[in-house]
C-alpha positions as CSV (number, residue, x, y, z in Angstrom):
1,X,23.7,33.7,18.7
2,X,22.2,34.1,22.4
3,X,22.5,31.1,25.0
4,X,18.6,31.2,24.5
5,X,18.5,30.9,20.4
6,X,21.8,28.3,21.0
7,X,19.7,26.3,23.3
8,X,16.5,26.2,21.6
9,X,18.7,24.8,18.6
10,X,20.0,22.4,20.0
11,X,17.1,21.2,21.4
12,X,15.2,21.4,17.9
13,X,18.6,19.3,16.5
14,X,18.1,16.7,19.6
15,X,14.5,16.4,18.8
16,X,15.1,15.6,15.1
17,X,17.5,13.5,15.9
18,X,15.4,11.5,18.3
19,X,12.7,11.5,15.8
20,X,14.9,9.8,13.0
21,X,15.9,7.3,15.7
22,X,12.2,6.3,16.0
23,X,11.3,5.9,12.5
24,X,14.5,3.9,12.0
25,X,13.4,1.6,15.4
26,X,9.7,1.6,13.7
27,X,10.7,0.1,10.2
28,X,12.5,-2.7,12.2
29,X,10.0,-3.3,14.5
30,X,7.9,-5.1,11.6
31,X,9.9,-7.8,11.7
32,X,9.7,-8.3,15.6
33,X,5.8,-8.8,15.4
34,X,4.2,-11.8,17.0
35,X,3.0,-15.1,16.0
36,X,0.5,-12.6,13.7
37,X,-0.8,-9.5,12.6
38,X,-4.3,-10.8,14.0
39,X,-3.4,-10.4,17.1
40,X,-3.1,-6.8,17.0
41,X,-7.2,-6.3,15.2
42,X,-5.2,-5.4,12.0
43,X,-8.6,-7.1,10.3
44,X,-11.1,-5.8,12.1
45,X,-12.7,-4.6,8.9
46,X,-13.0,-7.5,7.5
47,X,-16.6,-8.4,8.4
48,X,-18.4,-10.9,6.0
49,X,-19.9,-7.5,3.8
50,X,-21.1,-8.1,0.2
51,X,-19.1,-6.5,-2.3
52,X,-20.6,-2.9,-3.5
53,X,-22.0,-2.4,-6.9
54,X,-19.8,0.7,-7.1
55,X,-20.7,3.1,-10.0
56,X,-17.9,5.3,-9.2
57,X,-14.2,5.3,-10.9
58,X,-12.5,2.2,-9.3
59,X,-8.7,2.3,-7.7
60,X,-7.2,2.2,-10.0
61,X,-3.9,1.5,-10.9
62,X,-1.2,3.0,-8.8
63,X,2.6,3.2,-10.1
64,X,5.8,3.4,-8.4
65,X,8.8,5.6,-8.2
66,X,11.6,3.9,-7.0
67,X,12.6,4.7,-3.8
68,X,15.2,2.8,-0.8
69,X,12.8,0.1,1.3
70,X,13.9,-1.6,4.7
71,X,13.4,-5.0,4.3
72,X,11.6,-6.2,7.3
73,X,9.5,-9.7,7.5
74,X,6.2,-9.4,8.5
75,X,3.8,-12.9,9.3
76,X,1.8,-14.6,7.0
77,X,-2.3,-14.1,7.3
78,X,-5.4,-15.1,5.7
79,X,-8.5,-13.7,5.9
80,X,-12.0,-13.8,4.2
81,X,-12.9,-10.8,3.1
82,X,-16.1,-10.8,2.2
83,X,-18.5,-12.4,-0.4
84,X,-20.5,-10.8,-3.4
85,X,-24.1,-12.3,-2.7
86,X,-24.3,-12.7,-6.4
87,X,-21.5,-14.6,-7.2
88,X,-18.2,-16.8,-5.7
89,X,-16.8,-15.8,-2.4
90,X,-14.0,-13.2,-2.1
91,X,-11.0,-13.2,0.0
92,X,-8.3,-11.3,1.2
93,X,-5.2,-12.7,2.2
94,X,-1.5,-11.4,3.1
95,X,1.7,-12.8,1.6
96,X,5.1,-11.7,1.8
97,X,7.5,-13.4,-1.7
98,X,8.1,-16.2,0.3
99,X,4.9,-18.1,0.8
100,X,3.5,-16.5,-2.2
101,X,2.2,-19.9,-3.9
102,X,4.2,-20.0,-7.4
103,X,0.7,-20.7,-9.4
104,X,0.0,-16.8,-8.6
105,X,2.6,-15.2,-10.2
106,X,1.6,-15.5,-13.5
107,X,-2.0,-13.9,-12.7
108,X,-0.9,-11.3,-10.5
109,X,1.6,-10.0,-12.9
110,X,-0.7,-10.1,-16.0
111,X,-3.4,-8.4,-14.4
112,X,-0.6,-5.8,-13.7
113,X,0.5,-5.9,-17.5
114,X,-3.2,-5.8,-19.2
115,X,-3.5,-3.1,-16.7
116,X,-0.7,-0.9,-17.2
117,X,1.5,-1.5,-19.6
118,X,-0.3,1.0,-22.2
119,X,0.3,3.7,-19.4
120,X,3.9,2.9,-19.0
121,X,4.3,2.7,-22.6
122,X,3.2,6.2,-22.9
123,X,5.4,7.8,-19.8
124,X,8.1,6.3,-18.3
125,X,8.6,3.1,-20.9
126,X,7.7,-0.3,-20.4
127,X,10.7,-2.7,-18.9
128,X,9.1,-6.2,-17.9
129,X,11.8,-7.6,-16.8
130,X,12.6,-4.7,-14.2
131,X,9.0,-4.6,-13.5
132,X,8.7,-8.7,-12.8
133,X,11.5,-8.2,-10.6
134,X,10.4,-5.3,-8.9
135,X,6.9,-7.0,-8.1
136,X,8.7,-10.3,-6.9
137,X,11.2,-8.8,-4.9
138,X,11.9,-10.1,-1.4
139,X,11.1,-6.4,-0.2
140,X,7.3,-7.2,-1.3
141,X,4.5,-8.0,0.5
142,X,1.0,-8.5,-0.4
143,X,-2.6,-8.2,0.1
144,X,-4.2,-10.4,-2.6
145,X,-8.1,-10.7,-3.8
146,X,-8.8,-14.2,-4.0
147,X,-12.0,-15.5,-5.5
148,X,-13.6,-18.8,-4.7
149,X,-16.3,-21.3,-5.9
150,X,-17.7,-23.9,-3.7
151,X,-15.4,-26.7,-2.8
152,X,-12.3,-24.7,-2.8
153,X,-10.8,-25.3,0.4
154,X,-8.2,-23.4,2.4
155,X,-4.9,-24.8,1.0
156,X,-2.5,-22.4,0.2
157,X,-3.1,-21.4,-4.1
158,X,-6.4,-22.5,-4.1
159,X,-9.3,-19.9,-5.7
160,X,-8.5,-17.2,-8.7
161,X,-6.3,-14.1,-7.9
162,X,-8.8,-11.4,-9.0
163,X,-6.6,-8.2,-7.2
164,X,-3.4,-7.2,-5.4
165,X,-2.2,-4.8,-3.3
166,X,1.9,-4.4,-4.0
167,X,3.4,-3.4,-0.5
168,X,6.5,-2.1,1.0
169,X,7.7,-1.0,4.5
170,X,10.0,1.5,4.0
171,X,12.2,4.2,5.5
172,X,11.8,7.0,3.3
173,X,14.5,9.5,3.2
174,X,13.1,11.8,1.0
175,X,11.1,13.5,4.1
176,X,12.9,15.9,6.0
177,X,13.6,13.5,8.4
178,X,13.6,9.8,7.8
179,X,10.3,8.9,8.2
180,X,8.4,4.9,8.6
181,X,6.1,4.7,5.3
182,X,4.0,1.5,4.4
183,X,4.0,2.8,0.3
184,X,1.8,1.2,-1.9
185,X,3.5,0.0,-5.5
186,X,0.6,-1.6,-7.0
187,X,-2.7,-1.7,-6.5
188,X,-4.8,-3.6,-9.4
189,X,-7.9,-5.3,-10.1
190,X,-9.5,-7.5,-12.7
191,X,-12.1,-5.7,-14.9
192,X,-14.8,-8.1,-12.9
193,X,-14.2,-6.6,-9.7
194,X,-13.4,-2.9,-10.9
195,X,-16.1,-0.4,-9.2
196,X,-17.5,-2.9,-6.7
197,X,-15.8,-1.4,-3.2
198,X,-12.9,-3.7,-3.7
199,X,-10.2,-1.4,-4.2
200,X,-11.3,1.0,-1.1
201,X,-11.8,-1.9,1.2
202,X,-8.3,-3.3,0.2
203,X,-6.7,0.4,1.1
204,X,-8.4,0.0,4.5
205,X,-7.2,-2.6,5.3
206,X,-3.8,-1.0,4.1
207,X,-4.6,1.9,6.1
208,X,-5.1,-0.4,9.2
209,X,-1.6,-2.0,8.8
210,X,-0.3,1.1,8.7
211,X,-1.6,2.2,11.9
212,X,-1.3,-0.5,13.8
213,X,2.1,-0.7,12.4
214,X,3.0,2.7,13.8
215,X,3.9,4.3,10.3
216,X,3.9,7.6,9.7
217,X,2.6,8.2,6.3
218,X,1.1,5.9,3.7
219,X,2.1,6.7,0.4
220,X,1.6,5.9,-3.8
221,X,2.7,6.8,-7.1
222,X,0.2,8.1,-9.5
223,X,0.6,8.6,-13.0
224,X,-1.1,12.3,-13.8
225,X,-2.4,10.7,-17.0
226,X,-4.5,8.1,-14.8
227,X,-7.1,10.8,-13.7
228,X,-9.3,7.9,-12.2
229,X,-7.1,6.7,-10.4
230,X,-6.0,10.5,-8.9
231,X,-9.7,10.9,-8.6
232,X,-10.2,7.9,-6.9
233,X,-7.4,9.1,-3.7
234,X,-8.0,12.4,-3.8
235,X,-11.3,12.5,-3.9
236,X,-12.6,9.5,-2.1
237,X,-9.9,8.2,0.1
238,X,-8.7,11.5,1.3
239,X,-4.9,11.2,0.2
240,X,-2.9,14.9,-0.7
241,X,-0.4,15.1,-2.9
242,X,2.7,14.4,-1.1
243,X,5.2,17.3,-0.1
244,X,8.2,15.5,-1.7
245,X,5.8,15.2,-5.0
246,X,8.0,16.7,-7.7
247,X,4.8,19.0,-8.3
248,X,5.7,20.7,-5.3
249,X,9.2,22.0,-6.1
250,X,8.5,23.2,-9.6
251,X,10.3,20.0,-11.4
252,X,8.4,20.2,-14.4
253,X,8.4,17.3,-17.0
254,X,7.4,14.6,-14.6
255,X,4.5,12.7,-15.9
256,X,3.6,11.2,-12.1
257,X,3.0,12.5,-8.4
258,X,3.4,11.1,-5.3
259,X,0.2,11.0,-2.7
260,X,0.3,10.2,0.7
261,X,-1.8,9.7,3.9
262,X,-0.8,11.0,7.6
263,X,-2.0,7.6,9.1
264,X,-0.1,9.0,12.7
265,X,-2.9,11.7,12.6
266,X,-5.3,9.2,12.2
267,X,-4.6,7.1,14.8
268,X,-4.6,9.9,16.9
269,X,-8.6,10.5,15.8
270,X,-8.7,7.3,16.9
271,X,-7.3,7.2,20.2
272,X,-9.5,10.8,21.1
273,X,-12.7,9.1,20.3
């Protein structure tokens, strides 16, 4: 090899190198955030807008491969959502396993089960133990749908979960090089909620995390039985299915693939404008 091709290697080797050094420094830098995600304009989408009357297929119900996760804090936030002019007010707020009030687990994790476990049953099995613990690690975070009647105030557990967004920042080292993902496990809503906007306003605000966040990618598990819910980020949120998707080495037998967003490329759309 010529001092030219030797250099240029080296230089792509540095590069890479210096690349996986950043995505490591990224992941960690969740945990070094300020008094509060707010602070960065995280929720900026969340102006008081009625919930949809959506007639297309809802989120639907994403599934996760198991994959190594960082596990970095993040602070705690609440903010209202939004309220369906028709009905009780919706919320969304964030929780990592730690201030998740204990009179939600039970609701998030059955509208999880009533949700999926007919899917699971027919692909990969259905475990609930594995899947309670994989829900409640301390690796989780979440985004949760909260609805409220009048008089509920703003203590901590008050109002009905009615969705969730399962979260995890990661350092995924299934990419090429070791790259910062915010990958969504779950993302589930009760049937009187389905097809109303929810589910696409909860990914933007995931989507906003993500990029304010400095992630890379944003990415999900989909079961290719679930063609609503492929649909649903193919189609209408502008996911691809992911180059380490097992679809895109020839594995056949899998019954899922794995979708992702470039949110980096997005926030450089954003920075141009």
């Amino acid at each position: 090899m010529g001092a030219g091709k030797k250099a240029r290697a080296k230089e792509r080797k540095t590069g890479k190198l210096a690349m996986a050094a950043q995505a490591e420094l990224t992941a960690k830098a969740v945990a070094l955030l300020p008094s509060g995600m707010e602070n960065l304009g995280v929720f900026d989408t969340l102006s008081e807008v009625p919930l949809e009357n959506d007639t297309s297929n809802g989120p639907t119900n994403t599934v996760h491969q198991p994959m190594s996760s960082s596990d970095q804090e993040a602070p705690n936030l609440h903010h209202r959502q939004g309220c369906d002019q028709h009905g009780p007010a919706v919320q969304i707020v964030y929780h990592t396993r730690s201030t998740l009030p204990p009179s939600w687990k039970e609701p998030l994790f059955s509208l999880f089960k009533s949700n999926m476990k007919e899917q699971y049953e027919s692909n990969w099995g259905y475990r609930e133990a594995e899947k309670r613990s994989e829900i409640f690690s301390q690796e989780s975070r979440y985004l949760i749908a909260v609805q409220t009647s009048p008089g509920d105030g703003e203590a901590q557990g008050e109002g009905t979960p009615v969705g969730f967004v399962h979260i995890r920042y990661v350092l995924d080292r299934d990419e090429e090089i070791p790259t910062a993902v915010l990958y969504v496990y779950e993302i589930q809503l009760a049937p009187s909620v389905q097809r109303r906007g929810l589910g696409a306003r909860m990914m933007s605000v995931v989507e906003s995390m993500a990029v304010k966040l400095k992630m890379r990618k944003i990415k999900l598990t989909v079961f290719k039985s679930n063609g609503a819910a492929l649909a649903f980020y193919l189609n209408k949120l502008g996911y691809d299915v992911d180059g380490t998707s097992p679809s895109q080495h020839k594995i056949l037998g899998e019954c899922y693939e794995i979708l992702s967003k470039d949110v980096a490329e997005e926030d450089k759309k954003l920075a141009a404008s």
